[in-house]
N, CA, C and O atoms as a CHARMM CRD file, in Angstrom:
* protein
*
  296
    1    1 UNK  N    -19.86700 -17.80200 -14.76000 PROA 1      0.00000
    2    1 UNK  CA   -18.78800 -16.85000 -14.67000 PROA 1      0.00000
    3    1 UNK  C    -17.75200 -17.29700 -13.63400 PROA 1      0.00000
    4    1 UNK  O    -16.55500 -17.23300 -13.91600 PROA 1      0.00000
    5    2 UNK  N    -18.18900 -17.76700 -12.39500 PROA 2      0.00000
    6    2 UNK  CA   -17.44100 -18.04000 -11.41400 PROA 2      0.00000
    7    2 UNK  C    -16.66200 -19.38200 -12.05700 PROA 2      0.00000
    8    2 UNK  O    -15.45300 -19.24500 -11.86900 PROA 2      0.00000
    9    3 UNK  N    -16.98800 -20.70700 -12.79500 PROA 3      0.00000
   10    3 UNK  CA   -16.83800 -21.38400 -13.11900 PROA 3      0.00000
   11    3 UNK  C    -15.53300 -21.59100 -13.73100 PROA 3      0.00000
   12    3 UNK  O    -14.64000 -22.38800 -13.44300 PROA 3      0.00000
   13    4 UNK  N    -15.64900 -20.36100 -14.98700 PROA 4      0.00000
   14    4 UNK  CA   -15.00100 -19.98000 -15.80300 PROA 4      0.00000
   15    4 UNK  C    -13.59000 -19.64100 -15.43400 PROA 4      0.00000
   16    4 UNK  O    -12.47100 -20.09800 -15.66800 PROA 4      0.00000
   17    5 UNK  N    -14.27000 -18.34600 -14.55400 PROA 5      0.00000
   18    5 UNK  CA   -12.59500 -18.13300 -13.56100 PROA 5      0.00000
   19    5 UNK  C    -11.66500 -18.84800 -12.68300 PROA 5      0.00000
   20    5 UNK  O    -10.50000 -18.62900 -12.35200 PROA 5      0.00000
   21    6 UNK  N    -12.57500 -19.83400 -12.37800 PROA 6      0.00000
   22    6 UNK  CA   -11.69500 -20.68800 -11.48400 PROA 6      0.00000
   23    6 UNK  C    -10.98400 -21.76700 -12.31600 PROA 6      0.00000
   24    6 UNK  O    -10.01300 -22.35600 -11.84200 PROA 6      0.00000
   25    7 UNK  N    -11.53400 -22.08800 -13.77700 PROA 7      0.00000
   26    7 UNK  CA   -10.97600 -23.05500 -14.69200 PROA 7      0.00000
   27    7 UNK  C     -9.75800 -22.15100 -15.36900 PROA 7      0.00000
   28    7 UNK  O     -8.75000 -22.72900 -15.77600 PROA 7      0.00000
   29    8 UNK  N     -9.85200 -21.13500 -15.44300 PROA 8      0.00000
   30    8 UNK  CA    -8.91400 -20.39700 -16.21600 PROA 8      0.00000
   31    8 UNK  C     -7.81500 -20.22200 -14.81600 PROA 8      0.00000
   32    8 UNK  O     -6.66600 -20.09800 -15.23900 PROA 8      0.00000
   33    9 UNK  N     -7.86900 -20.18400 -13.44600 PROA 9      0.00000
   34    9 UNK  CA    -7.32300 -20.08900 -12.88700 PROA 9      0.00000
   35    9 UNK  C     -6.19800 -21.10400 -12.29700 PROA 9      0.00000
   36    9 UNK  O     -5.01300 -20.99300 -11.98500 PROA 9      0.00000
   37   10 UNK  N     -7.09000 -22.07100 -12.30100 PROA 10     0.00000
   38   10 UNK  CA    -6.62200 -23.47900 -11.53700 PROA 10     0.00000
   39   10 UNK  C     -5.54200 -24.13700 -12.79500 PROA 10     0.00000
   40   10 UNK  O     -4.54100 -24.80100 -12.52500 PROA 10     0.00000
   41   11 UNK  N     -6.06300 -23.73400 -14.42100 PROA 11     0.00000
   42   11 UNK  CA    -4.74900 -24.14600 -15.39900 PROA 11     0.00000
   43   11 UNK  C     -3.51500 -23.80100 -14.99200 PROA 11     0.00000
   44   11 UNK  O     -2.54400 -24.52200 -14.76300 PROA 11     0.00000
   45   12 UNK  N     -3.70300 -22.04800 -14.89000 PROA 12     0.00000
   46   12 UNK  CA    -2.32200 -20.99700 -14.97800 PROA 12     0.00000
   47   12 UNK  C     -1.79600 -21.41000 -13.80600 PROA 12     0.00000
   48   12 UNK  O     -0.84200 -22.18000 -13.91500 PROA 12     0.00000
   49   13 UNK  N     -2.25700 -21.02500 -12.35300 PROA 13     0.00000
   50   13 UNK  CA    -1.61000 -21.29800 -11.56600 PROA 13     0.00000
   51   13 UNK  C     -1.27400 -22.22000 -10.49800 PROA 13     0.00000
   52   13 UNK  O     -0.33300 -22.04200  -9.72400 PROA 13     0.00000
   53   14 UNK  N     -2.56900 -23.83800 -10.46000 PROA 14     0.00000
   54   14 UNK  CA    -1.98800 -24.84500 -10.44200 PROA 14     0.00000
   55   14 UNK  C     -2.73700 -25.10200  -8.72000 PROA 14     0.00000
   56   14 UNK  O     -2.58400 -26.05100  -7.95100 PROA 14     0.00000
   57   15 UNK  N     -3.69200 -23.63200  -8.54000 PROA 15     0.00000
   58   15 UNK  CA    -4.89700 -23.69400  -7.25400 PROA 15     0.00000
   59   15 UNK  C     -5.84000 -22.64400  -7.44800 PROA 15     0.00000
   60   15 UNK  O     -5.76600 -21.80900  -8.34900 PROA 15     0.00000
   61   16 UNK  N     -6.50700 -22.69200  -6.79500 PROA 16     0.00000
   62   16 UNK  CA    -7.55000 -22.38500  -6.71000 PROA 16     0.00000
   63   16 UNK  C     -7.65800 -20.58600  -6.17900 PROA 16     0.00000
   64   16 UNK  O     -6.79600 -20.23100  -5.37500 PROA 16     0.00000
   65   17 UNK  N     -8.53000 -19.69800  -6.56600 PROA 17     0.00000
   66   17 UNK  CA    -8.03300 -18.76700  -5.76500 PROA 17     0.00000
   67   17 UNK  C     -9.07300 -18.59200  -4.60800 PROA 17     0.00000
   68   17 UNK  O    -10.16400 -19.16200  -4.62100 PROA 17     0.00000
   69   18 UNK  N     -8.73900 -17.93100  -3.81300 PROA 18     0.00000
   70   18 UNK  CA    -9.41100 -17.88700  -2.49600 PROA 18     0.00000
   71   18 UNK  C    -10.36700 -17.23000  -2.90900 PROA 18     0.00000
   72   18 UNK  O    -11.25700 -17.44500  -2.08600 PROA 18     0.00000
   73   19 UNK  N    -10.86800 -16.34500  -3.91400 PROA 19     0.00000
   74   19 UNK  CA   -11.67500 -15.30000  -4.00300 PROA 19     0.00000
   75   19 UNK  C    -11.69000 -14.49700  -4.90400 PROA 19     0.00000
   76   19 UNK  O    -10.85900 -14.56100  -5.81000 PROA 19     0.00000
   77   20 UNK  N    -12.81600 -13.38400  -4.85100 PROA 20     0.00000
   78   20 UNK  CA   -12.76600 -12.34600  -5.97300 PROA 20     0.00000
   79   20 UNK  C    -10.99100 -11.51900  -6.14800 PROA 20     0.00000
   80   20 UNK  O    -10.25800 -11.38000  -7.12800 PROA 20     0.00000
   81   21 UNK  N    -10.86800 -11.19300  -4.95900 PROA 21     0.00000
   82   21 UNK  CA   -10.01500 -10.12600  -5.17100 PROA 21     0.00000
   83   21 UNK  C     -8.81300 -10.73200  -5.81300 PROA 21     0.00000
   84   21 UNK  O     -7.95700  -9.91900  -6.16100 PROA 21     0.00000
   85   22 UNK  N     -8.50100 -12.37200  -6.11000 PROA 22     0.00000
   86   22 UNK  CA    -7.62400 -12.49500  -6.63000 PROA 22     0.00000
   87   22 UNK  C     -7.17200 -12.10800  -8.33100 PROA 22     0.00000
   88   22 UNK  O     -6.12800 -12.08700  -8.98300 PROA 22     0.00000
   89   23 UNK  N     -8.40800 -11.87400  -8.53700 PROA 23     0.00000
   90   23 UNK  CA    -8.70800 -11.08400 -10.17300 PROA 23     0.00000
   91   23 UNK  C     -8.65700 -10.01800 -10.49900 PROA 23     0.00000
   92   23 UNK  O     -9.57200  -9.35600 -10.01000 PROA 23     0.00000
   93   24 UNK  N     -7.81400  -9.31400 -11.30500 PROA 24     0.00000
   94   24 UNK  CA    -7.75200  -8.12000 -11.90400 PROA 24     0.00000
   95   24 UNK  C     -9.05100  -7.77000 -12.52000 PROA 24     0.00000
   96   24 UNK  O     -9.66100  -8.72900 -12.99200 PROA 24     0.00000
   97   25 UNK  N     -9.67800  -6.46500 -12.63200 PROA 25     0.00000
   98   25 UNK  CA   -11.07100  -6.02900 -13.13000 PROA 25     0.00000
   99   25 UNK  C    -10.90400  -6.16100 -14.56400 PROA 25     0.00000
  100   25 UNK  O    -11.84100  -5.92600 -15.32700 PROA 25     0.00000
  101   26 UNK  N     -9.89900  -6.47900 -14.92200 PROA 26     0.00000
  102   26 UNK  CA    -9.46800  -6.60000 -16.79500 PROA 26     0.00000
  103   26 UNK  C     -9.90700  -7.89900 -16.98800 PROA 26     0.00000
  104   26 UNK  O    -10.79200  -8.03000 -17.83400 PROA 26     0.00000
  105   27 UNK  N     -9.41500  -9.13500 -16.28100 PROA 27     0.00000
  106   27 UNK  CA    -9.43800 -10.36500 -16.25300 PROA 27     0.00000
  107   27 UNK  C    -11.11500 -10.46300 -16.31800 PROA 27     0.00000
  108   27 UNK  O    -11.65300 -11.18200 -17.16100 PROA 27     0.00000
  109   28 UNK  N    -11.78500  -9.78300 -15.48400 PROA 28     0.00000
  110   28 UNK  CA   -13.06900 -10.26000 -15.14600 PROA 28     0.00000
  111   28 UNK  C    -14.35100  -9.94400 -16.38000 PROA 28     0.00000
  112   28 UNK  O    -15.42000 -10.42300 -16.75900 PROA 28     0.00000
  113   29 UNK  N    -13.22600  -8.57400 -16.74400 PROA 29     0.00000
  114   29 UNK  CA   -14.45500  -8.13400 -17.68500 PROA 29     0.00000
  115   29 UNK  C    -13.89500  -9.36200 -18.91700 PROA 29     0.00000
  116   29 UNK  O    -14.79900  -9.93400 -19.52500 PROA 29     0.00000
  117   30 UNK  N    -13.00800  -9.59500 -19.12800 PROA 30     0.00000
  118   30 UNK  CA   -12.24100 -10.56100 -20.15300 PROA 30     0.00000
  119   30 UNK  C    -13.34500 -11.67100 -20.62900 PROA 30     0.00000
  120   30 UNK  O    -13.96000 -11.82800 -21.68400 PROA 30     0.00000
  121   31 UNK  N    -13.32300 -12.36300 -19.39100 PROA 31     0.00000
  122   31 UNK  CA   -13.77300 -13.57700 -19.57800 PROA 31     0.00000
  123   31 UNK  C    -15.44400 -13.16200 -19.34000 PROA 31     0.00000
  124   31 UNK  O    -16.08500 -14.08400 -19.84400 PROA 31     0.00000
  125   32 UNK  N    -16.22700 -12.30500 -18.86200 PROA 32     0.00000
  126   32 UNK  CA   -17.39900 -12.43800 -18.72400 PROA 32     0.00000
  127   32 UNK  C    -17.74700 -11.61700 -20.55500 PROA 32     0.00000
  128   32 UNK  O    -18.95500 -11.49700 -20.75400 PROA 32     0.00000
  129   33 UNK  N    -16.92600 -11.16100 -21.63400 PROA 33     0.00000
  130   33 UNK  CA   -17.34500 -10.97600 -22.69300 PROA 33     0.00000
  131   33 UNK  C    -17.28400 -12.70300 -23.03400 PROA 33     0.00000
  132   33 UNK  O    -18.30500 -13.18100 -23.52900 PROA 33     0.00000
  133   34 UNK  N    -16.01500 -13.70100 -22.75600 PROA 34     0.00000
  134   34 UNK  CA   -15.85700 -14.76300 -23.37300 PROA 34     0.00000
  135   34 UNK  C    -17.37600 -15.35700 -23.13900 PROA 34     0.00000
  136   34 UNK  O    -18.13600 -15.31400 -24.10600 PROA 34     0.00000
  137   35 UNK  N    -17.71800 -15.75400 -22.24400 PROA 35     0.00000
  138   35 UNK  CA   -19.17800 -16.40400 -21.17700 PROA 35     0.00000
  139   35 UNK  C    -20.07200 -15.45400 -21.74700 PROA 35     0.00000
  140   35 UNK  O    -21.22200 -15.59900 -21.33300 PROA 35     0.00000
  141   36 UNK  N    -19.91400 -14.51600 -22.57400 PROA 36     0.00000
  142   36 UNK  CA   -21.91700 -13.49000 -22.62000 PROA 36     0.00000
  143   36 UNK  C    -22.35700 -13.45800 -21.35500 PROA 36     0.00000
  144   36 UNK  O    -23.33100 -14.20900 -21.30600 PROA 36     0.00000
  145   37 UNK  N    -22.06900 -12.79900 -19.90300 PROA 37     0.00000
  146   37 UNK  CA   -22.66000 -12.76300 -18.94300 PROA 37     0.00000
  147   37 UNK  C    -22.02000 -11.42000 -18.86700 PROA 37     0.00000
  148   37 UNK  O    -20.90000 -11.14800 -19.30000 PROA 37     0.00000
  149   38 UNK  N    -22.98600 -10.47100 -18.17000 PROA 38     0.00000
  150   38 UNK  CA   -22.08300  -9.07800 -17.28300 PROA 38     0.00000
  151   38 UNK  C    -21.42100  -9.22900 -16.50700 PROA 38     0.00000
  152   38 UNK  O    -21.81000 -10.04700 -15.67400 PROA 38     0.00000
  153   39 UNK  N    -20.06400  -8.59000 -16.26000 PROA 39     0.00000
  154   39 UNK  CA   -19.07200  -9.25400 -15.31500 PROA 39     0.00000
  155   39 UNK  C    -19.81000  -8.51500 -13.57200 PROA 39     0.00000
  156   39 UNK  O    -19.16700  -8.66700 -12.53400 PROA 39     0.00000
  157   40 UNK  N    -20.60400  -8.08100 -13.58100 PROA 40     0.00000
  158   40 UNK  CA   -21.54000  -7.76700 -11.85400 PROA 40     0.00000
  159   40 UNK  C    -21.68000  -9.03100 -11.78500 PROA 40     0.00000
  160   40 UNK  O    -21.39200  -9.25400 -10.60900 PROA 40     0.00000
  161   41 UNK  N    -22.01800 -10.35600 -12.42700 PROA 41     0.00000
  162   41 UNK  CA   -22.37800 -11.56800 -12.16600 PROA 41     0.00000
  163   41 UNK  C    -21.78100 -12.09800 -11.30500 PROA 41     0.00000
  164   41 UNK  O    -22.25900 -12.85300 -10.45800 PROA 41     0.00000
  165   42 UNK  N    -20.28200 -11.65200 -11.45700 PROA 42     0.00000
  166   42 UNK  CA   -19.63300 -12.54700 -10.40700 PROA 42     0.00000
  167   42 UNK  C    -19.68500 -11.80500  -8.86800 PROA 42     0.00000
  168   42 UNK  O    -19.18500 -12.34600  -7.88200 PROA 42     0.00000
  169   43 UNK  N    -20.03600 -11.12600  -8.84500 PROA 43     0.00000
  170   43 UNK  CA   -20.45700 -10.58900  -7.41900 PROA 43     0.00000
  171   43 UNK  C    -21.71100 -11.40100  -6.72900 PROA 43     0.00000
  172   43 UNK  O    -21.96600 -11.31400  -5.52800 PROA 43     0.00000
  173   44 UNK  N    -22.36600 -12.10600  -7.54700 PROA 44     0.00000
  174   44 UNK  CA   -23.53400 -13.29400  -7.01100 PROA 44     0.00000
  175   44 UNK  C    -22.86600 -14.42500  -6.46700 PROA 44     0.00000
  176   44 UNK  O    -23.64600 -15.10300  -5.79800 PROA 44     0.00000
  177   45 UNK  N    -21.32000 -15.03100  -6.52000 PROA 45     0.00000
  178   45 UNK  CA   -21.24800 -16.13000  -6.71400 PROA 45     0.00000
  179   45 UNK  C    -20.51000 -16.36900  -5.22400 PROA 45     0.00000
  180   45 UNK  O    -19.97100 -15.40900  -4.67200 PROA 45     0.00000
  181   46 UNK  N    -20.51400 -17.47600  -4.70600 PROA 46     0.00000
  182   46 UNK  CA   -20.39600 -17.54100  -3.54800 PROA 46     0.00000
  183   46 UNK  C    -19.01300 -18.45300  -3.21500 PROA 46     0.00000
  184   46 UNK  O    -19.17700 -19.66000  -3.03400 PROA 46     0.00000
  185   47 UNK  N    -17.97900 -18.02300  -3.15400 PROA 47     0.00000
  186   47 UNK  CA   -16.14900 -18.50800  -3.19100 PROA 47     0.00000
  187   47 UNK  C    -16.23000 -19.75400  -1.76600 PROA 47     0.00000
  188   47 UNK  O    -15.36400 -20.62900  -1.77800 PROA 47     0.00000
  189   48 UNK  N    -17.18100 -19.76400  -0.71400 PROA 48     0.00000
  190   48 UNK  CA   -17.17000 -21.00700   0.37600 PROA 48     0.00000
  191   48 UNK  C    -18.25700 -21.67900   0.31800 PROA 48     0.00000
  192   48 UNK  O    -18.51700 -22.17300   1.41500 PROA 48     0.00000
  193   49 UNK  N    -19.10700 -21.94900  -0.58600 PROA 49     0.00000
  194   49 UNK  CA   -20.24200 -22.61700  -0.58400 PROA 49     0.00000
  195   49 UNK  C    -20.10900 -23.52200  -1.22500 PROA 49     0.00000
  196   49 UNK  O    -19.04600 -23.71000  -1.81500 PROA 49     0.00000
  197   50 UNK  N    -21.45200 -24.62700  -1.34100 PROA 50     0.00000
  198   50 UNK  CA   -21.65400 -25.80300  -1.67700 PROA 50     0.00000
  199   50 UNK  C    -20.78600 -25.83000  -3.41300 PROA 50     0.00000
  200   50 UNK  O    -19.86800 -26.49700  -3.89000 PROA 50     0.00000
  201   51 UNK  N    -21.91600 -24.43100  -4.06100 PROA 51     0.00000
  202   51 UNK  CA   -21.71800 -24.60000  -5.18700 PROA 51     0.00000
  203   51 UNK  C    -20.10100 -24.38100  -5.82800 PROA 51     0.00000
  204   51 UNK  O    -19.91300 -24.64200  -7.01700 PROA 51     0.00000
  205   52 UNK  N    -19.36500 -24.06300  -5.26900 PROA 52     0.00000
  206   52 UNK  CA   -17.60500 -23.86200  -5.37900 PROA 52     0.00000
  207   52 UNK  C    -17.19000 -25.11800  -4.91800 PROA 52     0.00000
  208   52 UNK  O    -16.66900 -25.77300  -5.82000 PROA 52     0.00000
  209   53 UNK  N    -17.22500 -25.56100  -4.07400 PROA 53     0.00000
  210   53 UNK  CA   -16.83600 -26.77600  -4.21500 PROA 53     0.00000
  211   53 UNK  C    -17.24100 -28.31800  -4.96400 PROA 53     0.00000
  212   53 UNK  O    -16.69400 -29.42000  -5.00300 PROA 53     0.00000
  213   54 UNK  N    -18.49600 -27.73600  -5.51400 PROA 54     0.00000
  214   54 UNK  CA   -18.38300 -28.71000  -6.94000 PROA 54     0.00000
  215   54 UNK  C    -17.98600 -28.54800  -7.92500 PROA 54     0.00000
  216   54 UNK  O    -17.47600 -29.47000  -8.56300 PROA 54     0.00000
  217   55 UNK  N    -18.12800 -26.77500  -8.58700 PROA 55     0.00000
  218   55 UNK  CA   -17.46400 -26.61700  -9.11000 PROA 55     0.00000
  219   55 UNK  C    -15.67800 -27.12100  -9.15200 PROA 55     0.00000
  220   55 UNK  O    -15.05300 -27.62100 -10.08600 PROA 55     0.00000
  221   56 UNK  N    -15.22100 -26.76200  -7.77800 PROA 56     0.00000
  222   56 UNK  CA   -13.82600 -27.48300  -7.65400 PROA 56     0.00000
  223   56 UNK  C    -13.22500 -28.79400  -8.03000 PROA 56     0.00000
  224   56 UNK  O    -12.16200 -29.17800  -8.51700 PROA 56     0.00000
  225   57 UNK  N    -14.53400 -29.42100  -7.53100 PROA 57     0.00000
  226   57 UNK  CA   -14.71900 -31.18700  -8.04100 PROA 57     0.00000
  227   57 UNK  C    -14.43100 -31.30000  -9.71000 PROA 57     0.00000
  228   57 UNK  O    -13.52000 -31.73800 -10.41200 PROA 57     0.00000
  229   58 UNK  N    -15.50100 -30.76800  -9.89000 PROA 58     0.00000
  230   58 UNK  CA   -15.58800 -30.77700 -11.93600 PROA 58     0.00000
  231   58 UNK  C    -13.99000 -30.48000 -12.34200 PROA 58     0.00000
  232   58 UNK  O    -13.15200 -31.30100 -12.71600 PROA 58     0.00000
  233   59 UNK  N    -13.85700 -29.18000 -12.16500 PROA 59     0.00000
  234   59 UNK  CA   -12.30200 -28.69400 -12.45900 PROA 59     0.00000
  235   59 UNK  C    -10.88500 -30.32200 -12.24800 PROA 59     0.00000
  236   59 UNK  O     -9.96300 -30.76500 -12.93300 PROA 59     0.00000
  237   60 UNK  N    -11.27400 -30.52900 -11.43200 PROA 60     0.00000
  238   60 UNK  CA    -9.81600 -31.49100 -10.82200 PROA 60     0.00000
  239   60 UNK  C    -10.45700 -32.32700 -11.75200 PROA 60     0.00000
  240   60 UNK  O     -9.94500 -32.31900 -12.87200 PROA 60     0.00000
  241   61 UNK  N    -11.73600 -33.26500 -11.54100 PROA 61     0.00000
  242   61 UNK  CA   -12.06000 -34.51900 -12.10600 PROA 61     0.00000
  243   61 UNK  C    -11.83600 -34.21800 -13.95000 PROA 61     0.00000
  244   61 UNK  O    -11.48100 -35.17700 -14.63500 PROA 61     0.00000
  245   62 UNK  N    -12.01900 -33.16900 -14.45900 PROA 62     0.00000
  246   62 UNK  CA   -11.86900 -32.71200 -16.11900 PROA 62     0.00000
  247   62 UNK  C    -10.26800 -33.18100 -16.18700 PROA 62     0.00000
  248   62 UNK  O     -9.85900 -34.24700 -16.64700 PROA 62     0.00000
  249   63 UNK  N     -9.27600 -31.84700 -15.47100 PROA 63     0.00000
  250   63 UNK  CA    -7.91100 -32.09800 -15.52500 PROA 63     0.00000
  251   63 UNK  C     -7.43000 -33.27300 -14.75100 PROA 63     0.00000
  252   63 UNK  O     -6.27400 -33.06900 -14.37900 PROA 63     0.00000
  253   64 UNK  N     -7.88800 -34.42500 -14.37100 PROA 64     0.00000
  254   64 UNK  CA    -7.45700 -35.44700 -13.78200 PROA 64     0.00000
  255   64 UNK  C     -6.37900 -35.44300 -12.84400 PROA 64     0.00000
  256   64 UNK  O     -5.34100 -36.10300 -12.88300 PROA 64     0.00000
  257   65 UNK  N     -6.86200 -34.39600 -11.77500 PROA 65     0.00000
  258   65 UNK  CA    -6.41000 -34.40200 -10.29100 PROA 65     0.00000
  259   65 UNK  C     -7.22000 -34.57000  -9.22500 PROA 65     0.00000
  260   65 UNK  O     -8.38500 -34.42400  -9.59700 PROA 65     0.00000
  261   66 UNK  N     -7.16400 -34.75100  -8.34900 PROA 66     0.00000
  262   66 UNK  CA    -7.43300 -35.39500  -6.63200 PROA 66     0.00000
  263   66 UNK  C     -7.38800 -34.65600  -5.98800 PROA 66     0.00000
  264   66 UNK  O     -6.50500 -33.81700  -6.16900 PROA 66     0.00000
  265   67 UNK  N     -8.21900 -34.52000  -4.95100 PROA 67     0.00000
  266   67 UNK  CA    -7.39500 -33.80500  -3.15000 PROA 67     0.00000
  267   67 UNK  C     -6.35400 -34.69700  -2.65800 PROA 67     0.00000
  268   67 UNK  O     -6.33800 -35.87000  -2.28400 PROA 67     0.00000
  269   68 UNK  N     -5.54500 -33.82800  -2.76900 PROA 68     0.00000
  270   68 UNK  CA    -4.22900 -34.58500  -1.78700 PROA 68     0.00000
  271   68 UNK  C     -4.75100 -34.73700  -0.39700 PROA 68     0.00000
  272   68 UNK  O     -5.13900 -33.75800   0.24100 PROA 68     0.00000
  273   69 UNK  N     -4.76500 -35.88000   0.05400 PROA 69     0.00000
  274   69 UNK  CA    -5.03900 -36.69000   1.28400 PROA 69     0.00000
  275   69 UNK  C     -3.30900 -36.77900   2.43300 PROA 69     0.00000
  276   69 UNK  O     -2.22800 -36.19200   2.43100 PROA 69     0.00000
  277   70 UNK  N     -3.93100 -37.80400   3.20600 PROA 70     0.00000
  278   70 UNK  CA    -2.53000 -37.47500   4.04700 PROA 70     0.00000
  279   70 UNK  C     -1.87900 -38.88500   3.78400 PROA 70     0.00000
  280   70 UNK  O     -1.20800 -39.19100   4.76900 PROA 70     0.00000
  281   71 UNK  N     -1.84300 -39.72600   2.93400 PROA 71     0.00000
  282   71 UNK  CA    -1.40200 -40.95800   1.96500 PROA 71     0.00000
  283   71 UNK  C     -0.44600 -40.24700   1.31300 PROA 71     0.00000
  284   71 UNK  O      0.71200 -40.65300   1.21700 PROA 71     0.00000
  285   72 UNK  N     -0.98400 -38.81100   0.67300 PROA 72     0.00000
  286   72 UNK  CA    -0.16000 -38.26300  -0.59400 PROA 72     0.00000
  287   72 UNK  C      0.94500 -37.58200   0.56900 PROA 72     0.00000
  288   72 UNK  O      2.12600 -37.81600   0.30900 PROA 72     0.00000
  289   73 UNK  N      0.77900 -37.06600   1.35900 PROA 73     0.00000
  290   73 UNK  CA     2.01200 -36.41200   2.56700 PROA 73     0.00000
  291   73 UNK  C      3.18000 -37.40700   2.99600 PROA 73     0.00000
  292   73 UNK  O      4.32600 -37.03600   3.25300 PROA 73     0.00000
  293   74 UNK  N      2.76200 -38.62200   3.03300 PROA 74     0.00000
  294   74 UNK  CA     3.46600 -39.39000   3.56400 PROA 74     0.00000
  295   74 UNK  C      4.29500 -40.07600   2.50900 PROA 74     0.00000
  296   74 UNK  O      5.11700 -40.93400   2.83000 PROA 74     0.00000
């Protein structure tokens, strides 16, 4: 579920969101009918942990983007 939202997120608006509250309760129930999961699921999922930031990884490495480094600043 968390997965989901952050892939549907990171298309539209181009980052990542910090968190639950960046989701409308429409959005959530939306996509947790798309996924077959109850949308309470995403209240398990943890927005600063290990597992979000691989998830983050997967997301960029699928759409073929990077962390901007300080190479890319300069």
């Amino acid at each position: 579920m968390g997965f989901a939202l952050l892939l549907k997120y990171y298309t539209r608006h181009g980052r990542f969101p910090r968190g639950r509250a960046e989701f409308a309760d429409e959005v959530v129930d939306y996509v947790a009918r798309q996924v077959k999961v109850p949308a309470s699921e995403l209240g398990l999922y943890d927005w600063t942990g290990r597992t979000n930031e691989y998830h983050r990884a997967q997301i960029r490495d699928h759409l073929g983007f990077r962390v901007c480094g300080v190479v890319d600043a300069e």
